[in-house]
C-alpha positions as CSV (number, residue, x, y, z in Angstrom):
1,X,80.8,147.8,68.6
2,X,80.4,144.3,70.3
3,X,80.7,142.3,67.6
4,X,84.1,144.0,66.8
5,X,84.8,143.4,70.2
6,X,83.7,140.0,70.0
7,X,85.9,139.4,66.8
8,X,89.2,140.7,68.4
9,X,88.6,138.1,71.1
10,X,88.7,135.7,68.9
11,X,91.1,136.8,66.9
12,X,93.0,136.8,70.2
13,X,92.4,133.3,71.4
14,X,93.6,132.4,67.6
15,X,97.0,134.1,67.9
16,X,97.3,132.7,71.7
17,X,97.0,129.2,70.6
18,X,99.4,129.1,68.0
19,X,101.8,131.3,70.4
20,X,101.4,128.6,73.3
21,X,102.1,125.8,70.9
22,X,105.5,127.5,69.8
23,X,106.3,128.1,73.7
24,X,105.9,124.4,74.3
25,X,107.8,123.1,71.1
26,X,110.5,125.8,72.7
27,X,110.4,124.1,76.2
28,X,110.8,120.6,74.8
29,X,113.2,121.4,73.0
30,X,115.7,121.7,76.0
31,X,113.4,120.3,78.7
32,X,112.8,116.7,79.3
33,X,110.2,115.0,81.4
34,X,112.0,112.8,84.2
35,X,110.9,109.7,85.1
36,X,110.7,110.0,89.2
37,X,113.7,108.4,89.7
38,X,116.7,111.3,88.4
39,X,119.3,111.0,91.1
40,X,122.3,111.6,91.4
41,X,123.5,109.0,93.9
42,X,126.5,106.8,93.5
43,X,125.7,104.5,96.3
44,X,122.5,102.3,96.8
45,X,121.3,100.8,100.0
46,X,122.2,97.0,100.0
47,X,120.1,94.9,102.1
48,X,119.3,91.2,102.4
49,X,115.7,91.1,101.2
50,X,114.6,89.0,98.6
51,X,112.1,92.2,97.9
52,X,111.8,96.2,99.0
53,X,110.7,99.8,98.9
54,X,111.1,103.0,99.9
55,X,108.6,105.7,99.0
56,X,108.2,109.1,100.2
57,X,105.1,109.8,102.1
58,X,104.4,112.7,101.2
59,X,105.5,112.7,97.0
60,X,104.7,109.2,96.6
61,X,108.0,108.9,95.0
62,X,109.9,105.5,95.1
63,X,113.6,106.4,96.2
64,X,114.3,102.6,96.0
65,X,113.2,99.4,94.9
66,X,113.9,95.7,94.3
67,X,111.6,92.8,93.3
68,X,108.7,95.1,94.1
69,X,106.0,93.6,91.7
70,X,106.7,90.1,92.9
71,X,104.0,88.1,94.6
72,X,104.9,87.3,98.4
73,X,102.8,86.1,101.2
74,X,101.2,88.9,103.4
75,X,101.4,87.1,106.7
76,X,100.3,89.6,109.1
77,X,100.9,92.6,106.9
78,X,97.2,91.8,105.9
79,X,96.0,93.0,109.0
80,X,96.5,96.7,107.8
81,X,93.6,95.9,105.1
82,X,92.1,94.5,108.1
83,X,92.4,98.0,110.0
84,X,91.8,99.6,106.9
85,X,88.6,98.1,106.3
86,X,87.4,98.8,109.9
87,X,88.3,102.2,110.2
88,X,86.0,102.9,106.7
89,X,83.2,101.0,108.8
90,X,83.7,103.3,111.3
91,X,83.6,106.3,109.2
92,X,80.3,105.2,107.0
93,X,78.2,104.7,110.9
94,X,78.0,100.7,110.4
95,X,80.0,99.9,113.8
96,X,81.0,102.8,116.6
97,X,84.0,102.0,118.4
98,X,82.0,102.0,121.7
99,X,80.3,98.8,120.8
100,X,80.7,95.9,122.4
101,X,81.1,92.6,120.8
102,X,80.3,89.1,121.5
103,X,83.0,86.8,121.0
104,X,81.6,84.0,118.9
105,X,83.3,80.3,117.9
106,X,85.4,80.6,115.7
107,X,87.5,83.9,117.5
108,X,87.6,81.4,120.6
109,X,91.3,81.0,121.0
110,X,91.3,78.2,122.9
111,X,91.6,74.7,121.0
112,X,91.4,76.2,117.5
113,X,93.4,74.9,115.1
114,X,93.8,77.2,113.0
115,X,95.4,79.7,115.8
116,X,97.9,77.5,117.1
117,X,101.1,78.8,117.4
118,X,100.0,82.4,116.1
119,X,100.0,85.7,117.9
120,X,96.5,86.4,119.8
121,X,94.4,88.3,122.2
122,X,93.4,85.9,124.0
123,X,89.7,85.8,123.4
124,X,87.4,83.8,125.1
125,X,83.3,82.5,123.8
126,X,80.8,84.5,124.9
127,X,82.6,87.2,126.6
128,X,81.8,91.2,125.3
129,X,85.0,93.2,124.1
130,X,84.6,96.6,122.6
131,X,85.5,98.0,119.1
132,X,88.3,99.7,120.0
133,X,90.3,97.3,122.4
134,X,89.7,94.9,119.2
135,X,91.2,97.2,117.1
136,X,94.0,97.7,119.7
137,X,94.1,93.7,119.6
138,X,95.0,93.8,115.9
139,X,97.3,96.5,115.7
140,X,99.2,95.9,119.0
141,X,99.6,92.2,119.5
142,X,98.8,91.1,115.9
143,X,96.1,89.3,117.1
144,X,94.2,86.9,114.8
145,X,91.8,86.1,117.1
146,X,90.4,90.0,117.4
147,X,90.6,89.8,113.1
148,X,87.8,87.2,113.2
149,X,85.6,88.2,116.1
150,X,85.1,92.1,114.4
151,X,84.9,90.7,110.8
152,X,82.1,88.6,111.5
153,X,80.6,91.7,113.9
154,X,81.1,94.4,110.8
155,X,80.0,91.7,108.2
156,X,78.2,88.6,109.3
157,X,81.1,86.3,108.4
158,X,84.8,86.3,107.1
159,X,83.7,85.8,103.6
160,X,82.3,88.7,102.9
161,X,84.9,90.9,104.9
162,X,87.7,89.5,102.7
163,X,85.3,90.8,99.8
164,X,85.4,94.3,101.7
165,X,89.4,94.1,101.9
166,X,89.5,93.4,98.2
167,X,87.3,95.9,97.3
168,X,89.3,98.2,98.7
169,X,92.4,97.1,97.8
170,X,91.4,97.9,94.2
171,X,90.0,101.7,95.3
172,X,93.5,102.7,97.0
173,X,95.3,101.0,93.6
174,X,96.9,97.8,94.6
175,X,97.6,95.4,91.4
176,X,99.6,92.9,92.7
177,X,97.2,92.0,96.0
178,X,94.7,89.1,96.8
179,X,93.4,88.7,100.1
180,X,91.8,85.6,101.2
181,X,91.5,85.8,104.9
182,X,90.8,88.4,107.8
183,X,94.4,87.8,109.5
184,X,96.9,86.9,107.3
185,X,97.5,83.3,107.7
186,X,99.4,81.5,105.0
187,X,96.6,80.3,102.1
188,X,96.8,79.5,98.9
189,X,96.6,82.5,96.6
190,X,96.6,84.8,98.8
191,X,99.7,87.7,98.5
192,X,100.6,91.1,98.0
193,X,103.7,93.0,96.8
194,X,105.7,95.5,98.5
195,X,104.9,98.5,95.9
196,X,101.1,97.4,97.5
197,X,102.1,97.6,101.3
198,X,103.9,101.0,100.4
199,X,100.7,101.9,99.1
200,X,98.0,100.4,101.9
201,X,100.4,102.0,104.5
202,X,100.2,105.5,102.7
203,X,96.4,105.3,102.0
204,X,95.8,104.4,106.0
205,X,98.3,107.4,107.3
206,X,96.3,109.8,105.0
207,X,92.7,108.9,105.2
208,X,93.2,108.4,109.2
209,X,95.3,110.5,110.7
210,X,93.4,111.0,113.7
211,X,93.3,107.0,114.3
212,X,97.1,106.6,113.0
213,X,98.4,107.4,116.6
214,X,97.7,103.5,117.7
215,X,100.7,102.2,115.7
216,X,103.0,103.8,117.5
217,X,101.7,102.6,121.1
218,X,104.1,100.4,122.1
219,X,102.2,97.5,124.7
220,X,98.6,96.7,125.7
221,X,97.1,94.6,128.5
222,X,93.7,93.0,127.7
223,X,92.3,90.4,130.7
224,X,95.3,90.9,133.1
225,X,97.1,89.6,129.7
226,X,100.2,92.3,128.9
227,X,101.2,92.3,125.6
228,X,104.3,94.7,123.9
229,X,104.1,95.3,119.9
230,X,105.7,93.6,117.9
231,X,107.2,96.4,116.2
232,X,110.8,96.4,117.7
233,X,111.8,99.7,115.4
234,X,109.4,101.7,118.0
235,X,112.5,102.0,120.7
236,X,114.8,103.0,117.9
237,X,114.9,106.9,118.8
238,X,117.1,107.8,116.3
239,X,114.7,106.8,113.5
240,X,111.3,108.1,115.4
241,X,109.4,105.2,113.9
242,X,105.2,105.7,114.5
243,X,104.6,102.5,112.8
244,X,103.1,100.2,111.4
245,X,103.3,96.5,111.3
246,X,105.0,93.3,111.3
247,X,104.2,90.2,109.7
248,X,105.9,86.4,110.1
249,X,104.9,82.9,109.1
250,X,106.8,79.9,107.9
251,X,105.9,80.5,104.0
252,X,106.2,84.2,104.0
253,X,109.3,84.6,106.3
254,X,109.3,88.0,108.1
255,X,107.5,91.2,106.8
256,X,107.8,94.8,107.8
257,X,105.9,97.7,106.6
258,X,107.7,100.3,108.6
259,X,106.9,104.1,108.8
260,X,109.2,106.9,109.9
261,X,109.4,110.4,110.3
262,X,112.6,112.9,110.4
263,X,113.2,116.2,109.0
264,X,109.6,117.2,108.3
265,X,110.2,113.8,105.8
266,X,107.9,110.4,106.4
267,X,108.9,107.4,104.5
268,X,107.4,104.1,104.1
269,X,109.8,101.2,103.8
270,X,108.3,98.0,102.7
271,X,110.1,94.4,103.5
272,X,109.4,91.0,102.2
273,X,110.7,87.4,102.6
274,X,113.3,88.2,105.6
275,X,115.0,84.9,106.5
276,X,115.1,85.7,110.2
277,X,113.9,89.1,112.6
278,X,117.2,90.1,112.9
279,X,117.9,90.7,109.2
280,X,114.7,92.3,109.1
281,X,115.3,95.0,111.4
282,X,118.9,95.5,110.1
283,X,117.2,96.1,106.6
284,X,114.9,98.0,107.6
285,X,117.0,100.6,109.8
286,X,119.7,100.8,106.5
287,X,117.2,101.4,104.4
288,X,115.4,104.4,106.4
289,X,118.9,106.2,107.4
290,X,119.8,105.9,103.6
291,X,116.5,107.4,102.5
292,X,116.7,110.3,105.7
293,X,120.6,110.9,104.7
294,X,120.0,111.4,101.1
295,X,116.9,112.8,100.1
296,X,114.7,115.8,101.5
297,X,111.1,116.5,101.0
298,X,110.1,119.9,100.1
299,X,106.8,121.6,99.7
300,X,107.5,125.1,97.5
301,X,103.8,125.7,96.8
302,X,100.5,124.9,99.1
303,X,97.2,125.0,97.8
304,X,95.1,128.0,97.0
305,X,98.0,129.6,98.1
306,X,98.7,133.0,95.6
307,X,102.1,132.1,93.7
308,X,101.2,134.8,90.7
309,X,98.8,137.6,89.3
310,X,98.6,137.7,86.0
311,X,96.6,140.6,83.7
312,X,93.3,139.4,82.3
313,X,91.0,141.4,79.3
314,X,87.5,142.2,79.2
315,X,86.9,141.1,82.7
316,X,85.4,142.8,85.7
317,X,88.9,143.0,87.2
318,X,92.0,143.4,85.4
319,X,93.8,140.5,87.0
320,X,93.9,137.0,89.1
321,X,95.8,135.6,91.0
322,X,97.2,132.2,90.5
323,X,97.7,128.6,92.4
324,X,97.9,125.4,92.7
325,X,94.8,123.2,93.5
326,X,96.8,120.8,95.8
327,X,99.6,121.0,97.8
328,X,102.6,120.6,96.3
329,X,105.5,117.9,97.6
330,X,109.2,117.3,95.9
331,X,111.4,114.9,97.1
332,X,114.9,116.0,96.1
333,X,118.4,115.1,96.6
334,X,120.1,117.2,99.4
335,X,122.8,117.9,97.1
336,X,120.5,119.1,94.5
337,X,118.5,121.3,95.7
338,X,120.0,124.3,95.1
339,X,119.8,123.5,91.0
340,X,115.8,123.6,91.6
341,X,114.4,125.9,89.1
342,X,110.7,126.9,89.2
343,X,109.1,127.9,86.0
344,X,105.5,128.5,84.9
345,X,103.7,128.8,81.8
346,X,100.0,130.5,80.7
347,X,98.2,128.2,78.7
348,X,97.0,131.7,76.3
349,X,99.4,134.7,75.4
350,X,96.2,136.9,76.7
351,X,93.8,135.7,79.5
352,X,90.4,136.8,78.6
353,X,87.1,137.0,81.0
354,X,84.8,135.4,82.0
355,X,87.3,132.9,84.4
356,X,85.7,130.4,86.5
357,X,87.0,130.1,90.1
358,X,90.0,127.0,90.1
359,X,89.6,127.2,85.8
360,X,93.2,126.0,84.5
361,X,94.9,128.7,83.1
362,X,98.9,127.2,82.8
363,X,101.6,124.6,84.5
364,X,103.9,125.2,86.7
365,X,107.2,122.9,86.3
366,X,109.8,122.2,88.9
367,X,113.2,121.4,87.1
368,X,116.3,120.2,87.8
369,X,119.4,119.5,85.0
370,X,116.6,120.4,82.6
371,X,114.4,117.8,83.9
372,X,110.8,118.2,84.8
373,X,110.4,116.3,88.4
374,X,107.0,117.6,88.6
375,X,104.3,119.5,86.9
376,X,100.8,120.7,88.3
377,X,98.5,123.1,87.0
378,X,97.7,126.5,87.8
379,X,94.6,128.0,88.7
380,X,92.5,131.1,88.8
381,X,92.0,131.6,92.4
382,X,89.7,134.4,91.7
383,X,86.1,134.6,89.6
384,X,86.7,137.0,86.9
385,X,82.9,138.1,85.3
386,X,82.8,139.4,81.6
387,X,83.2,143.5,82.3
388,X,80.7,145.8,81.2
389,X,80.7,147.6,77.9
390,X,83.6,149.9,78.9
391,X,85.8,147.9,80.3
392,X,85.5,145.9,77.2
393,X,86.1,149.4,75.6
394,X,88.7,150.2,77.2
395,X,90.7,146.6,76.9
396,X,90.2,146.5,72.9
397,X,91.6,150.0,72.4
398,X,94.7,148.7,74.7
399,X,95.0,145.5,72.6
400,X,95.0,147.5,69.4
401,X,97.6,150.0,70.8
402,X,99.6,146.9,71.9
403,X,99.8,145.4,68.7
404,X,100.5,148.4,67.1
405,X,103.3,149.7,69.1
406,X,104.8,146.0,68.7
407,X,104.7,145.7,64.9
């Protein structure tokens, strides 16, 4: 009696493929995959920037772009790699932000060269500063001072921290990105893109969270010396910018990579090659309110969260519930969103035991005008053992009356 058992199974699994294979020729037929940028908007932010990006936060979808991919200086948008980099030495127990270090020669402010003219922290040889008002340094008053004195604490000398910035900047997925300093300074080879920035700004907001509230303080004071962050989008209440920095030097002209939050939406604006501070900030602010105004970001399913149940055969329970394995984000237009249309598909026209807990059993697709925006899969939230010899009985003898009352 197994083996018959075992043979409808297969027989099954046989018939289910070439059923799922017709349901997908079906779907193609009048579906078609978008490709993440399917708007419908007549008008387009036009700003001054040689290059730009917005990006959802929370999607990773680009809402607009220009010049992108093209190689600009850094200046002191480098220092976010800088932060980056810190805040992972943090996390892996090399350096606690308690400790205090000793300022060596070359983070001595005074008569260095190579800082004249730039924003600091004042730093002075010999004296102790902790982790944390370093990191304050960096963040608040761009300081490129505090960006030598904590690479050569975290690594021994700037060298090898720029190694630890590049190395890095490959793991988050930046393509078009060459650091060859700690601060930012203008050097030869040395630039990023603003599809990067976008990028390094969502890959800090995400893997610190906790440590992301620093961008959005708006002044420090270190030795009686009272700094205010360069940042001027931070008393802009309309656009509740938390961060995140600025960047200016003669080569690069003035960088922004701006975050802002509004209607349960973040979005990361990227600019590069400003010709002055106030374009930058004008940019900047048109390209937020466009983003805010236009587009929404929704989040229809959250992980492990039951969406369906489904029946299942020869298993220890007759059914499972499905899910998604991550949480799901859409960024829509506002005027679309009621032409969102959910649908989901089982990868097998019957599920059959054993099912692993989080095994792939279908899609689910988010569609609008017949176009995919999104697909993720769906998952067994449950897992389903192979039943006993009864169940299995039970669950042949319904499959046989099944396909007989269907012929």
């Amino acid at each position: 009696m197994m083996k018959l058992i075992n043979n409808c199974i297969k027989y099954t699994y046989k018939i289910s493929i070439n059923l799922i294979l017709i349901i997908i020729f079906m779907m193609y037929s009048y579906i078609s995959y978008s490709n993440e940028n399917f708007f419908e908007i007549t008008s387009k932010p036009i700003l001054n920037a040689k290059s730009y990006i917005l990006i959802d936060y929370y999607s990773g979808l680009v809402l607009a772009e220009k010049n992108a991919d093209i190689h600009y200086n850094p200046a002191s948008l480098a220092k976010v790699m800088t932060s980056y980099v810190i805040e992972k030495a943090i996390e892996l127990g090399k350096i606690n932000r308690n400790d205090e270090v000793t300022i060596g020669k070359n983070a001595h402010y005074s008569g260095n060269i190579l800082f004249n003219g730039s924003s600091l922290m004042f730093l002075k040889y010999g004296e102790h500063v902790s982790v944390q008002n370093l990191i304050k340094g960096i963040i608040l008053q761009s300081g490129n001072d505090a960006c030598v004195a904590i690479a050569e604490y975290i690594s021994g000398n700037q060298h090898n921290f720029v190694n630890l910035m590049n190395f890095y900047s490959k793991k988050i997925g930046l393509k078009n990105t060459i650091f060859k300093n700690v601060h930012g300074l203008d050097e030869f080879k040395q630039y990023t893109s603003a599809r990067d920035m976008a990028l390094l700004g969502r890959a800090l907001i995400r893997d610190f969270p906790n440590e992301y509230y620093l961008y959005k303080e708006k002044e420090f004071t270190f030795n009686k010396i009272h700094q205010i962050n360069r940042n001027s989008l931070l008393w802009d209440n309309l656009l509740n910018v938390d961060g995140i920095k600025t960047g200016h030097t003669e080569i690069a002209g003035y960088n922004l990579l701006v975050s802002a939050k509004k209607y349960n939406m973040r979005l990361l604006a990227v600019i590069l090659g400003e010709k002055s501070e106030k374009n930058r900030t004008l940019d900047s602010k048109i390209l937020l309110n466009w983003g805010f105004k236009n587009f929404k970001t929704i989040n229809p399913l959250i992980k492990y969260k039951k969406f369906s149940i489904i029946p299942v055969f020869f298993g220890k329970y007759h059914s499972t519930f499905l899910g998604v394995n991550k949480n799901v984000y859409l960024t829509i237009v506002k005027s679309q969103e009621k032409k969102l249309h959910i649908i989901y598909f089982i990868n097998c026209n019957k599920i059959i035991a054993p099912i692993h807990k989080y095994e792939i059993l279908g899609s689910v697709n988010f569609i609008i005008n017949n176009h995919i925006l999104k697909s993720y899969p769906l998952v067994s939230l449950q897992e389903i053992p192979k039943g006993n010899f009864f169940i299995c009985l039970f669950d042949y003898i319904r499959l046989l009356l099944s396909k007989w009352l269907n012929q």
